[in-house]
C-alpha positions as CSV (number, residue, x, y, z in Angstrom):
1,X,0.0,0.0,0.0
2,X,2.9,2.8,0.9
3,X,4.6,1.6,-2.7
4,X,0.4,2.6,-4.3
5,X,0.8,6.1,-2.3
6,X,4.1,6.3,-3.5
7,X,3.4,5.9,-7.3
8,X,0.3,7.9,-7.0
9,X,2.2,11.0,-5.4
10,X,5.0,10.9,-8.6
11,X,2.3,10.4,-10.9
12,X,0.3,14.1,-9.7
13,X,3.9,15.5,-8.9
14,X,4.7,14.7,-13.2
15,X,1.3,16.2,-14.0
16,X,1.8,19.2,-12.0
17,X,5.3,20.2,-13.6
18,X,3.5,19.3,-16.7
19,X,0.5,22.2,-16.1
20,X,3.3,24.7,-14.3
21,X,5.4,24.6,-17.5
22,X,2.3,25.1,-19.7
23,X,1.5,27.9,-17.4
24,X,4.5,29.6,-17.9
25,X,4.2,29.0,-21.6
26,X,1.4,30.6,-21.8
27,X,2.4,33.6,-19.7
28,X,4.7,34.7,-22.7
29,X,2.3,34.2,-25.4
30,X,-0.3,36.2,-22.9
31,X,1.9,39.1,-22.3
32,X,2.8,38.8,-26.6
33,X,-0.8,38.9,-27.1
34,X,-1.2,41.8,-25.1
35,X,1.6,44.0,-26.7
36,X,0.2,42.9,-30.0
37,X,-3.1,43.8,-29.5
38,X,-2.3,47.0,-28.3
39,X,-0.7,48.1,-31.5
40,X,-3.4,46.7,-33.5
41,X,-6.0,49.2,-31.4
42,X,-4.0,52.1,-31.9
43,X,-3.7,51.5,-35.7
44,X,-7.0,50.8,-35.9
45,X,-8.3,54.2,-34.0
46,X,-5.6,55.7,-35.6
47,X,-5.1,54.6,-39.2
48,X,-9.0,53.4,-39.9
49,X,-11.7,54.2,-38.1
50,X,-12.5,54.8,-34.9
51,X,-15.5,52.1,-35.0
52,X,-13.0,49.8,-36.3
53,X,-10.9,50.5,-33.4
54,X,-14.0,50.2,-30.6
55,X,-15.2,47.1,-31.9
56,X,-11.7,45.3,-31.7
57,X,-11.5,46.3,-28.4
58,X,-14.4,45.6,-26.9
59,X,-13.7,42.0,-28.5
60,X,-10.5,41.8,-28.0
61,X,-11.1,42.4,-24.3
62,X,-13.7,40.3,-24.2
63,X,-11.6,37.5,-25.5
64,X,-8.2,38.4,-23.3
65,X,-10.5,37.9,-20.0
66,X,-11.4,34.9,-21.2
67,X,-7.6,33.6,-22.2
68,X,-6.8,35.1,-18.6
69,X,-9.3,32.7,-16.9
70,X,-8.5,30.0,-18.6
71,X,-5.0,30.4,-17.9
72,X,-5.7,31.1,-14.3
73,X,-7.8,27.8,-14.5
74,X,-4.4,26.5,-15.3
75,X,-2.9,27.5,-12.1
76,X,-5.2,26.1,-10.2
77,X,-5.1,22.8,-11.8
78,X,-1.3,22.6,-10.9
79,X,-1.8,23.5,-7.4
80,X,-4.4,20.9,-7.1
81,X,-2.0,18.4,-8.3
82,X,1.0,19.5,-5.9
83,X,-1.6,19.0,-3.1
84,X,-2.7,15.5,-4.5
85,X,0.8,14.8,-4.8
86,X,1.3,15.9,-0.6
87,X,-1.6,13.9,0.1
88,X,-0.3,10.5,-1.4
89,X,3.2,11.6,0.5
90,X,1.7,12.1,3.8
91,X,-0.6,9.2,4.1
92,X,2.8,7.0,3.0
93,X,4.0,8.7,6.3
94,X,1.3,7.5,8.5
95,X,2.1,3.7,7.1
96,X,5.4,3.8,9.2
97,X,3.3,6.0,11.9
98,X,4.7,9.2,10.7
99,X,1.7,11.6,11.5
100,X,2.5,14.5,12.9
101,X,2.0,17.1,9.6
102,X,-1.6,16.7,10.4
103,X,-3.9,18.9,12.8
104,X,-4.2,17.0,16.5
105,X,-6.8,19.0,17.5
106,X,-5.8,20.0,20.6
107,X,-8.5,23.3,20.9
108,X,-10.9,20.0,21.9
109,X,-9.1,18.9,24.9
110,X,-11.7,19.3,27.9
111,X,-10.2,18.2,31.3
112,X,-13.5,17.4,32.7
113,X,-14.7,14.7,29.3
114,X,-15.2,11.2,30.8
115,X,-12.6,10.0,28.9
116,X,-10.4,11.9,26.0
117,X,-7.5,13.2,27.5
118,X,-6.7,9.3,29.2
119,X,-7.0,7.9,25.9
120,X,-5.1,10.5,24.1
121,X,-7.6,11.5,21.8
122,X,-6.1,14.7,21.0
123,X,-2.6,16.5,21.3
124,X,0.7,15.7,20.2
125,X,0.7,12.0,18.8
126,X,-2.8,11.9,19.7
127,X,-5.3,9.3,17.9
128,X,-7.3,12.3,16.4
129,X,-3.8,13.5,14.8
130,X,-3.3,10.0,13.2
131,X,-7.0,10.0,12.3
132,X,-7.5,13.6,10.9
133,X,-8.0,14.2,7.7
134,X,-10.3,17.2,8.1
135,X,-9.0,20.5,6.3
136,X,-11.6,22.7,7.1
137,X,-12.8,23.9,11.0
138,X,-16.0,22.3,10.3
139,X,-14.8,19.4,9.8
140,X,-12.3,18.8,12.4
141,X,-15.0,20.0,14.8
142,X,-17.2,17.5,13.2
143,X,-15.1,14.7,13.9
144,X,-13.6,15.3,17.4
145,X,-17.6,15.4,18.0
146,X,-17.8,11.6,16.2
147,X,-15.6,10.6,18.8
148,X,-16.0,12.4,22.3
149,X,-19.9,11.9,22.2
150,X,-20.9,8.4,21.4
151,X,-23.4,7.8,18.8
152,X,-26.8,5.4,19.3
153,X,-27.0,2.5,17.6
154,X,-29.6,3.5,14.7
155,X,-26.8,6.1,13.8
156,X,-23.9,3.7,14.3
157,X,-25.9,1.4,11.8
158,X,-25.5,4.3,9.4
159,X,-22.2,5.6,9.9
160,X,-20.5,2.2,9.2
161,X,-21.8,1.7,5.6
162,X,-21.2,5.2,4.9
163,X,-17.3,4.7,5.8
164,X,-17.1,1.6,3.8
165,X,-17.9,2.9,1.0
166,X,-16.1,6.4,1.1
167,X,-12.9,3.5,1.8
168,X,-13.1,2.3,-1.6
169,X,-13.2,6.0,-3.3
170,X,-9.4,6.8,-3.1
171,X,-9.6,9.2,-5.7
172,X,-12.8,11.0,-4.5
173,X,-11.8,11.2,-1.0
174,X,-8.2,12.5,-2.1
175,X,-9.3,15.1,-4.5
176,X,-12.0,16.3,-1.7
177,X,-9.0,16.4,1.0
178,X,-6.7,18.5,-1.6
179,X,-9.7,21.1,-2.0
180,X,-9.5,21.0,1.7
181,X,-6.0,21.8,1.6
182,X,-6.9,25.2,0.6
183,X,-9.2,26.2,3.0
184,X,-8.5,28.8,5.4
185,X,-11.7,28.9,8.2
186,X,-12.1,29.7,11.3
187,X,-14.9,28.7,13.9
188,X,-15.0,32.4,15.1
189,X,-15.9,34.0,11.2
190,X,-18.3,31.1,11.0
191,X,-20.3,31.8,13.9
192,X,-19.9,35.6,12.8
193,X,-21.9,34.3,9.6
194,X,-24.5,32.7,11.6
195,X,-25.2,35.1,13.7
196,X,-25.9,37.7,10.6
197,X,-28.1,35.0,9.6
198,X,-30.5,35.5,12.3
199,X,-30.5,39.2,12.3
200,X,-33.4,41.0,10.7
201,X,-32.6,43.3,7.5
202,X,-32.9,46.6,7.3
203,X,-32.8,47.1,3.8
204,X,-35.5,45.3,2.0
205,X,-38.1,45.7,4.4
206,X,-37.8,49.4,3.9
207,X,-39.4,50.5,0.7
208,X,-38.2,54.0,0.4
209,X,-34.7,52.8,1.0
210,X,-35.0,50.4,-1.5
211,X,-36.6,52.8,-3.6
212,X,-33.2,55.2,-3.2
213,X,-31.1,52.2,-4.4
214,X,-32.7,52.3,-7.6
215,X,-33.1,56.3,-7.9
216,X,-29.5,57.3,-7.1
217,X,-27.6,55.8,-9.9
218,X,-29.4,58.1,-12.0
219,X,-30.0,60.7,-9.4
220,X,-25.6,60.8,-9.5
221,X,-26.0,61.0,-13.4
222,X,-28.4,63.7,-13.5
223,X,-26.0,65.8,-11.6
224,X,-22.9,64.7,-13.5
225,X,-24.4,66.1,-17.0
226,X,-25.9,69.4,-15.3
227,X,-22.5,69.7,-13.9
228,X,-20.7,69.4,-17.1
229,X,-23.3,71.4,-19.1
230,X,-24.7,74.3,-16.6
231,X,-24.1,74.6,-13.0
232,X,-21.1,75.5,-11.3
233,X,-19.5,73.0,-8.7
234,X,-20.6,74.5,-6.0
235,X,-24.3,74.1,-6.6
236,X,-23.9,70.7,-8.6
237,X,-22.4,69.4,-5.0
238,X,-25.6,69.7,-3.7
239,X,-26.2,66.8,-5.4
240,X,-24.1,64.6,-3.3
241,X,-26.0,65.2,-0.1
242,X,-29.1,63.0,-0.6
243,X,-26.6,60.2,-0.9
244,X,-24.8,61.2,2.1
245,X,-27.2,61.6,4.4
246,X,-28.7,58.1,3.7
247,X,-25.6,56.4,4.1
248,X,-25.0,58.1,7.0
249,X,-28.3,57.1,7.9
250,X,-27.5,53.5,7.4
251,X,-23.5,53.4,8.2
252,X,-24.1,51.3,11.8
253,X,-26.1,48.7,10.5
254,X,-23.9,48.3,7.5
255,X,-20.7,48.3,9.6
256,X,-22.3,45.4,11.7
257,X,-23.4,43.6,8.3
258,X,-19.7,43.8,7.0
259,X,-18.3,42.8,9.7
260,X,-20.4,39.9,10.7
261,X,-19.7,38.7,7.0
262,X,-16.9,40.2,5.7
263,X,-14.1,37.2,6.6
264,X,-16.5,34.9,5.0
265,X,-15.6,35.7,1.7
266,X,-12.9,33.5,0.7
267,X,-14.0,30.9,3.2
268,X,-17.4,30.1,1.4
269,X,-15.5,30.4,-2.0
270,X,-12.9,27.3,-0.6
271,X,-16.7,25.7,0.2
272,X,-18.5,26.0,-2.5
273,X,-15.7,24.1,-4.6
274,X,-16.2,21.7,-1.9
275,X,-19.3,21.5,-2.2
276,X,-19.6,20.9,-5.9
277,X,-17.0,18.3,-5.6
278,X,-19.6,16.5,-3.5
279,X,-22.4,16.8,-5.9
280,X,-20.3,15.7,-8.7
281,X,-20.4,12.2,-6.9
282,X,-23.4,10.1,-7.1
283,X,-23.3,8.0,-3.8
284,X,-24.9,4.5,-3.3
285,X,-25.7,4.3,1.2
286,X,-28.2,6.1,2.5
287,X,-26.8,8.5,5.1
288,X,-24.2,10.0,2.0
289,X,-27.3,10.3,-0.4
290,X,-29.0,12.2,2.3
291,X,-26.3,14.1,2.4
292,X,-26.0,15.1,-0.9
293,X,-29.4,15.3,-1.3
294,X,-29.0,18.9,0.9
295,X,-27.1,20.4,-2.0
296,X,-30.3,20.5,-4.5
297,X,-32.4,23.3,-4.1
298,X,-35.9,23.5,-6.1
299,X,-35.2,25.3,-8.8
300,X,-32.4,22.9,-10.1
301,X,-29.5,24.9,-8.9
302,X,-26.9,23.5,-6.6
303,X,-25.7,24.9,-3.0
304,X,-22.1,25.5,-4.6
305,X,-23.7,28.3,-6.9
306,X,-25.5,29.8,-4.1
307,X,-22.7,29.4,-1.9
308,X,-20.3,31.1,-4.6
309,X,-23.1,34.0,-5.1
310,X,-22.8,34.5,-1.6
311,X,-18.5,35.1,-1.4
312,X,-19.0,37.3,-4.7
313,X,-21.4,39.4,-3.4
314,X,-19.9,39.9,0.0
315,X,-16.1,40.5,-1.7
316,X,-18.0,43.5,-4.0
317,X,-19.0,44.8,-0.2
318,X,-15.4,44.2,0.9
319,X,-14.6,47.0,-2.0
320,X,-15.7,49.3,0.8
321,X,-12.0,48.9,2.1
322,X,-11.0,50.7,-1.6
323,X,-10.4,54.7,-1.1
324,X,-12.6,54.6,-4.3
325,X,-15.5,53.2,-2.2
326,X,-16.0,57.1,-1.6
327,X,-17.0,57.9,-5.3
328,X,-19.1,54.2,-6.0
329,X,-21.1,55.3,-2.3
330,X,-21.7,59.0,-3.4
331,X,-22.9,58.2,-7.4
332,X,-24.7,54.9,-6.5
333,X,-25.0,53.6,-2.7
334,X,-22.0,50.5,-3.4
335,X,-22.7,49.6,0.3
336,X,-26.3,49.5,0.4
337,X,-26.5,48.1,-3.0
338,X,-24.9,44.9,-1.7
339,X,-26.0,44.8,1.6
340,X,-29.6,44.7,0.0
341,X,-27.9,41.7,-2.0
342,X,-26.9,39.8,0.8
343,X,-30.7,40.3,2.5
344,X,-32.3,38.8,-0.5
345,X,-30.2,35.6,-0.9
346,X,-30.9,35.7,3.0
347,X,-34.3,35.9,2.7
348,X,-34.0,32.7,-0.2
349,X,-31.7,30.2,1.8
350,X,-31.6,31.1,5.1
351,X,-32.4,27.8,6.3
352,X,-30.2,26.0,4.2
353,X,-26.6,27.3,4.4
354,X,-25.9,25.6,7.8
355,X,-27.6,22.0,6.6
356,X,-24.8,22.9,3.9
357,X,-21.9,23.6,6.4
358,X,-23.3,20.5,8.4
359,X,-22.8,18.6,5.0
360,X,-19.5,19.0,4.9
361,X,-18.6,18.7,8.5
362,X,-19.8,15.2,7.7
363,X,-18.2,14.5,4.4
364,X,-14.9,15.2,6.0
365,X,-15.5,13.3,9.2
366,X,-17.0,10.4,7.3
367,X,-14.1,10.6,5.1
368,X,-11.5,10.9,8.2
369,X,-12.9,7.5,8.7
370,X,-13.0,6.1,5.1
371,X,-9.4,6.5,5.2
372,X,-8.2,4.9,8.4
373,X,-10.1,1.6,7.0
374,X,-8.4,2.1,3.6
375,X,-5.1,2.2,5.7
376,X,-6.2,-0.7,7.7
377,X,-8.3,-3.4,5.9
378,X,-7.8,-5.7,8.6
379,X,-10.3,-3.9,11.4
380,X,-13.4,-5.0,11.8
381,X,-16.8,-2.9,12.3
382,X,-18.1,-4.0,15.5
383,X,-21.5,-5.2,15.7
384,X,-24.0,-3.2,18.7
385,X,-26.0,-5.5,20.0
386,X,-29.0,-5.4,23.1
387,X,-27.0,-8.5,25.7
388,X,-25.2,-6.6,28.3
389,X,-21.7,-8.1,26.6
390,X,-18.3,-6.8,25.5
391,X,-16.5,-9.0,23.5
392,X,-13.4,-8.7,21.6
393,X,-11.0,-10.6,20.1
394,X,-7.5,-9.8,18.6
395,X,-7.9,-6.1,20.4
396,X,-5.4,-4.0,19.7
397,X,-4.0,-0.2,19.9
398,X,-4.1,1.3,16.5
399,X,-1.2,3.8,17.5
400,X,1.1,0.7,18.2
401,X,2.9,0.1,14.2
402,X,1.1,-3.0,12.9
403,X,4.5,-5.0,12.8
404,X,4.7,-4.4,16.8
405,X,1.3,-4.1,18.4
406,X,0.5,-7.2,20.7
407,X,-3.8,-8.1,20.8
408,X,-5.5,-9.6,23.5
409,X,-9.2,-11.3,23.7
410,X,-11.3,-9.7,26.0
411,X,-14.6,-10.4,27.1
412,X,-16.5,-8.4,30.0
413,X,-20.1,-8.6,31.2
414,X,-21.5,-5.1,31.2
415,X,-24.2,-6.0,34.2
416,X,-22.3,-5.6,37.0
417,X,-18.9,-7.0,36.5
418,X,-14.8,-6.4,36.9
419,X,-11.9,-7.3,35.5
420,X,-8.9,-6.2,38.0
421,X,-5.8,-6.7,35.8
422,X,-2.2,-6.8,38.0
423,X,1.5,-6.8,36.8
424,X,4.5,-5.3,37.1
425,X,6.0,-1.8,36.0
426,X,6.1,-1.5,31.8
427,X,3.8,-4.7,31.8
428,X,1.3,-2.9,29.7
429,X,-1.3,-2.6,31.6
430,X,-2.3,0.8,31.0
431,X,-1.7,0.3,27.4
432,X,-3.9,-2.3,27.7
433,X,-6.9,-0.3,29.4
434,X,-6.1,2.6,26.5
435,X,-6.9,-0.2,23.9
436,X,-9.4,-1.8,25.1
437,X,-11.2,2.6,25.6
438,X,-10.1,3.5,21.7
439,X,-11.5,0.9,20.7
440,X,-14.8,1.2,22.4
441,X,-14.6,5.1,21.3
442,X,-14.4,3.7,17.6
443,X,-17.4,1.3,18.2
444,X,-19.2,4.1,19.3
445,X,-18.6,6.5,16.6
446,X,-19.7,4.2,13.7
447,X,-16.1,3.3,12.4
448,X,-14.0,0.2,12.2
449,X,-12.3,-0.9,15.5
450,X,-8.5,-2.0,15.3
451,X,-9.4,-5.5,16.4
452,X,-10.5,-8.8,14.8
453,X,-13.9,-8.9,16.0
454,X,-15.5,-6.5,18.6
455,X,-19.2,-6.6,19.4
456,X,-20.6,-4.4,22.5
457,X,-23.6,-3.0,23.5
458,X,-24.2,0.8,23.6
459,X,-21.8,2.2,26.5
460,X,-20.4,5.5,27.7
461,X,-16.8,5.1,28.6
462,X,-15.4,6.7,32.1
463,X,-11.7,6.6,32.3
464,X,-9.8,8.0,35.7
465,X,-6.1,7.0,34.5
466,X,-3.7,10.3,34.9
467,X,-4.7,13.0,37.6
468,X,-3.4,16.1,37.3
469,X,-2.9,18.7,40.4
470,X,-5.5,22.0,39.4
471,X,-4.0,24.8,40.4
472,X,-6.3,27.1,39.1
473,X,-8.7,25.4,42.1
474,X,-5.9,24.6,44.4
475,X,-6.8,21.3,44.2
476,X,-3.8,18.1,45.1
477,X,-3.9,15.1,42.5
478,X,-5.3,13.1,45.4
479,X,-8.3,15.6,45.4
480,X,-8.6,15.7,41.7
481,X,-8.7,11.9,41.3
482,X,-11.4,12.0,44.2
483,X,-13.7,14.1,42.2
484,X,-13.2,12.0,39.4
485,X,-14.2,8.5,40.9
486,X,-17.1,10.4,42.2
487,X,-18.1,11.3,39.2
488,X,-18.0,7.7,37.8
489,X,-19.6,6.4,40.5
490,X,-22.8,8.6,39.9
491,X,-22.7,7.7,36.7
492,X,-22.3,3.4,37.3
493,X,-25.0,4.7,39.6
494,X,-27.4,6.2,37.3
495,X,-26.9,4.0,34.8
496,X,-27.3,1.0,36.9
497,X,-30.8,0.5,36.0
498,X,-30.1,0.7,32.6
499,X,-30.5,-1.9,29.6
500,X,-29.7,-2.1,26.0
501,X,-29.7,0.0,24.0
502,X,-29.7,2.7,26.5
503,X,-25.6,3.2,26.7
504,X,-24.8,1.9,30.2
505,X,-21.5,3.4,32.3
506,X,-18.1,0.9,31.3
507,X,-14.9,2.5,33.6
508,X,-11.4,2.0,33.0
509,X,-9.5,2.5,36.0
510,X,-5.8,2.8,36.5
511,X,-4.1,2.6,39.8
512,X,-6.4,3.7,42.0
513,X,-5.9,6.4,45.0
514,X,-1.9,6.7,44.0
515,X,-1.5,9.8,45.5
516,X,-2.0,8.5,49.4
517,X,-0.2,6.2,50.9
518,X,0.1,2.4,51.0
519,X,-2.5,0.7,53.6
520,X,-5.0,3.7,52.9
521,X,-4.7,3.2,49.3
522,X,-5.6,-0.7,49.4
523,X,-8.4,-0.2,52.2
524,X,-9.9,2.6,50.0
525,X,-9.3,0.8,46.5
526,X,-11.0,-2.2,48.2
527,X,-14.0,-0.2,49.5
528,X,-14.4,1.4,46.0
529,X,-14.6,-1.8,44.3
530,X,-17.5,-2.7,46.7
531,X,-18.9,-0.3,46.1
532,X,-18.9,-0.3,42.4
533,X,-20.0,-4.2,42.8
534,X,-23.0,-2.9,44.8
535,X,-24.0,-1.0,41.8
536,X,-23.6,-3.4,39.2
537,X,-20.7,-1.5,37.8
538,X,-18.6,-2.6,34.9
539,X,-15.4,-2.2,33.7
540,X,-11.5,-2.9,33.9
541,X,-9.3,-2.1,36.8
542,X,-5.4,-2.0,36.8
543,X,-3.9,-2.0,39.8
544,X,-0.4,-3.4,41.6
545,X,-1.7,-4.3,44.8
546,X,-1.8,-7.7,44.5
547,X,-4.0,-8.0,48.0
548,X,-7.2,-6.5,45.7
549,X,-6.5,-9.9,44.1
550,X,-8.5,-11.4,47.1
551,X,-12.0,-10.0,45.9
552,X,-12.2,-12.6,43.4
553,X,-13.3,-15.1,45.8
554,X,-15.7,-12.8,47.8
555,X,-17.3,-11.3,44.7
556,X,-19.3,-14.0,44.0
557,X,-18.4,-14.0,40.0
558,X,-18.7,-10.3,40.1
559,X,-14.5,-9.7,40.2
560,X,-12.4,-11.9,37.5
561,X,-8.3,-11.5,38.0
562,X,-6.6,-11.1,35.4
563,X,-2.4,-10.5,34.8
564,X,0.0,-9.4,32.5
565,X,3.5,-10.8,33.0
566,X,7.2,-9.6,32.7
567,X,9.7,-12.6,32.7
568,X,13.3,-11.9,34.4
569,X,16.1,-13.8,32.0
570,X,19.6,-13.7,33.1
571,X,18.6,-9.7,34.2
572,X,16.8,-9.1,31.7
573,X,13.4,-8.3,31.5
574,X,11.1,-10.0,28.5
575,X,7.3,-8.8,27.9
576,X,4.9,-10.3,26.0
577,X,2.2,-8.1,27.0
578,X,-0.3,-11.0,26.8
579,X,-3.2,-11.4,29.1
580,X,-3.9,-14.0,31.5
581,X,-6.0,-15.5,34.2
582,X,-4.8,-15.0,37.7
583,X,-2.8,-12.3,39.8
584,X,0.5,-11.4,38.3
585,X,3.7,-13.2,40.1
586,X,6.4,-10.9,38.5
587,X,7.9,-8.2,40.3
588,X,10.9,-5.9,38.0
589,X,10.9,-2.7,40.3
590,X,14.1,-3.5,41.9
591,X,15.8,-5.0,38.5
592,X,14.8,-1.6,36.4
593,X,16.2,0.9,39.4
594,X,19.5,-1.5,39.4
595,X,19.6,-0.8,35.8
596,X,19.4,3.1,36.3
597,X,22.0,3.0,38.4
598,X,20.2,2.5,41.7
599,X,22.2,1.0,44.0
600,X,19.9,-1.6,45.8
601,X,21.4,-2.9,49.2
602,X,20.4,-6.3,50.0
603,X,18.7,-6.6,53.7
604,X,20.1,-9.3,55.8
């Protein structure tokens, strides 16, 4: 597969030297054709007739701005080809786990989620990172979504098609993330744009305003020809004032429309070629045809046009920033002209340009995950089922490199039952409870789970794993990891009641209480998992206190042990990062500080 990405990125690499030479080519004969024309206009204006001379230049210009598009269109097309090129290079990268020249999302982090900063869902290295393929700030919002708030199982049942079959359009998927290249959003203009949505014109519902817009173009004229023919300058100005005192009239509520819209321009242009790279794709599941069912409006046009409308007419309000702007205000209202604009395709699609940025917030997210399953065939789509069952087989962590990730089988009731996993330092145990929660994340979100089969009811993971001191609160670790098992016991607790396909609570615990010491830690650890019995909790527990091993036979069923050894070969130490039944025998604390350099003195 990284040799297919290779061959694909030379092969739009050859074609883009190919279009920037042509462009260049063409830039001579464009600047010949210039000069040429030139001299053939002065001749003819000169030397003929001056007819002659206006008719070839109103066609000659006429045809030059159509030689400049096309040769613009050029430019474009090589660009597009560089980034095709880029996106075959990178994603040959993230075969040998090179990921990091794509967004982690790390404006999603949330201290307080149930479980995405224990998994590493975003940040440096983070799972989003390695899954992102998201250009635009809709989409990347779109995604993190997908996975920090799990999905039911109606929409799971949609998502997973959906994925499937975005995984076997390479080309469509790689030519819609190198128009996303080019994007340049941000959440902040976008919720500018909405908000102008909402607000009420003051333009069109004011006839004699509207009724100035069409008067004043030849109101300026008027004035213009009596200037020139019979008043002096100092009466003819008098002209200017009507227009002035409207738009002085009018300047605040223009100012708020401008600015509310005015950083939209090039972002909608970016999504309308989006967009019509969507509805050039007929699409065979349900949830895409949906989709791109959106983009057709009534009358037969598509949501690219309007969306491209849209950026033109807000850029000819951006011409406001021109020291021109003065003279377009004063002879014809520029500002109000277009702000009247903007209110009428307002007052057409109102409704629908957000279903269109929700379209491709889900493209891009759908697409994220199209991708991962075209980089890993293997995974399975897990099945959601009503028995209160997690089962998985062959589970492993998809940030591990294929050639080095170890799986394990798993299999946990999820009506009251625990799986406390001991073992040694660098066992792998919290690597263990991270793969078995990414996983589950993935289940969750509709896409393919790195694992050979995985089949789960709905659940709402709660992790408690690293604890962090808050010094904003003045809060100790010990405190922090408090509030955080309290806030997974509520929610075993309210949950406890619960059956399929309502999600039900599933924790992943990691040394619990580490920040007291010793005999508290094992008399509360052992109270907590009680506790957690008592309310028909689920989930996995790592821990090394060995003692908690005990529970097993005083849960009645409720408390399974599980291990994960390290063996200890002529001073070495060997994992295999395989799990087990039973309480871990191996201890390599005092073999790994002897090997820092810690002396270890030998009681008698």
């Amino acid at each position: 597969m990284k040799q297919q990405y290779l061959e694909r990125a030379g092969a739009f690499e050859t074609t883009a030297e190919a279009l920037k030479k042509k462009y260049n080519q063409f830039a001579l004969v464009r600047l010949s054709l210039f000069i040429t024309a030139v001299g053939v206009a002065i001749y003819l204006w000169t030397g003929v007739h001056e007819l002659a001379g206006a008719v070839f230049t109103l066609a000659f210009l006429y045809v030059f701005y159509r030689f400049i598009l096309w040769h613009q269109d050029i430019q474009k097309q090589q660009k597009h080809h560089s980034n095709l090129a880029t996106v075959n290079r990178l994603e040959a990268g993230v075969l040998g786990h090179e990921y990091t020249a794509f967004q982690n999302g790390q404006e999603f982090t949330e201290a307080e989620h149930p479980y995405s900063l224990d998994l590493d869902l975003f940040g440096g290295y983070s799972f989003f990172q390695y899954l992102n393929r998201a250009g635009t700030a809709l989409g990347r919002g779109r995604l993190a979504h997908f996975l920090c708030v799990p999905a039911d199982a109606a929409v799971i049942q949609q998502r997973q098609p959906a994925i499937a079959e975005l995984k076997e359009m390479l080309d469509w998927r790689q030519h819609f993330q190198a128009y996303s290249l080019e994007t340049e959003d941000s959440p902040g203009h976008i919720q500018l744009l909405k908000r102008w949505l909402e607000d009420p014109p003051f333009v069109s519902n004011r006839r004699w305003l509207v009724a100035a817009l069409y008067l004043s173009p030849f109101w300026a004229v008027a004035g213009l020809v009596l200037f020139i023919l019979y008043l002096p300058w100092y009466v003819a100005i008098l002209f200017l004032l009507p227009p002035a005192w409207v738009l002085k009239q009018t300047k605040e509520q223009v100012d708020k429309a401008h600015i509310q819209t005015t950083h939209a321009e090039k972002t909608l242009g970016h999504y309308a070629r989006l967009l019509r790279h969507i509805e050039g794709q007929a699409f065979e599941t349900p949830m895409l045809q949906n989709l791109h069912r959106i983009l057709e409006l009534p009358d037969g046009k598509l949501a690219s046009d309007a969306i491209h409308r849209l950026s033109y007419i807000i850029g000819q309000l951006n011409v406001r920033y021109n020291f021109f702007a003065i003279f377009l205000n004063l002879g014809g209202l520029w500002d109000l002209q277009w702000v009247y604009r903007l209110e009428r395709w307002k007052g057409r699609l109102k409704t629908q340009l957000p279903q269109w940025f929700e379209a491709i917030a889900e493209f891009e997210a759908l697409s994220s995950f199209g991708n991962l399953y075209f980089n890993n065939p293997e995974w399975a789509f897990p099945t959601i089922h009503d028995a209160p069952r997690l089962e998985g087989e062959a589970l492993a962590h998809p940030l591990i490199h294929r050639d080095k990730r170890v799986s394990n089988d798993i299999v946990v009731p999820t009506d009251g039952h625990i799986k406390l996993v001991t073992g040694s330092n660098m066992a792998g145990k919290s690597t263990f409870l991270r793969t078995v929660g990414i996983n589950i994340v993935l289940a969750m979100a509709g896409a393919p789970a790195c694992a050979r089969r995985l089949a789960l009811p709905p659940i709402q993971v709660y992790t408690s794993m690293r604890t962090q001191d808050a010094l904003h609160e003045s809060t100790s670790s010990f405190y922090a990891e408090l509030k955080r098992l309290k806030l997974i016991i509520e929610a075993v607790e309210a949950s406890a009641d619960k059956q399929p396909p309502l999600p039900q609570a599933f924790f992943l615990l990691d040394e619990i209480l580490k920040g007291t010491n010793s005999n508290d830690r094992h008399t509360g650890s052992k109270a907590l998992i009680k506790q957690l019995i008592r309310s028909r909790g689920s989930g996995i527990i790592a821990t090394h206190d060995l003692e908690l091993g005990q529970l097993e036979a005083q849960a009645g069923g409720a408390v399974e042990n599980l291990r994960i050894e390290v063996e200890i070969k002529d001073g070495k130490l060997y994992f295999d990062y395989k799990l087990k039944k039973g309480v871990s025998q191996s201890f390599n604390a005092t073999l790994l500080m002897k090997q820092m350099g810690i002396k270890i003195e030998e009681e008698a």
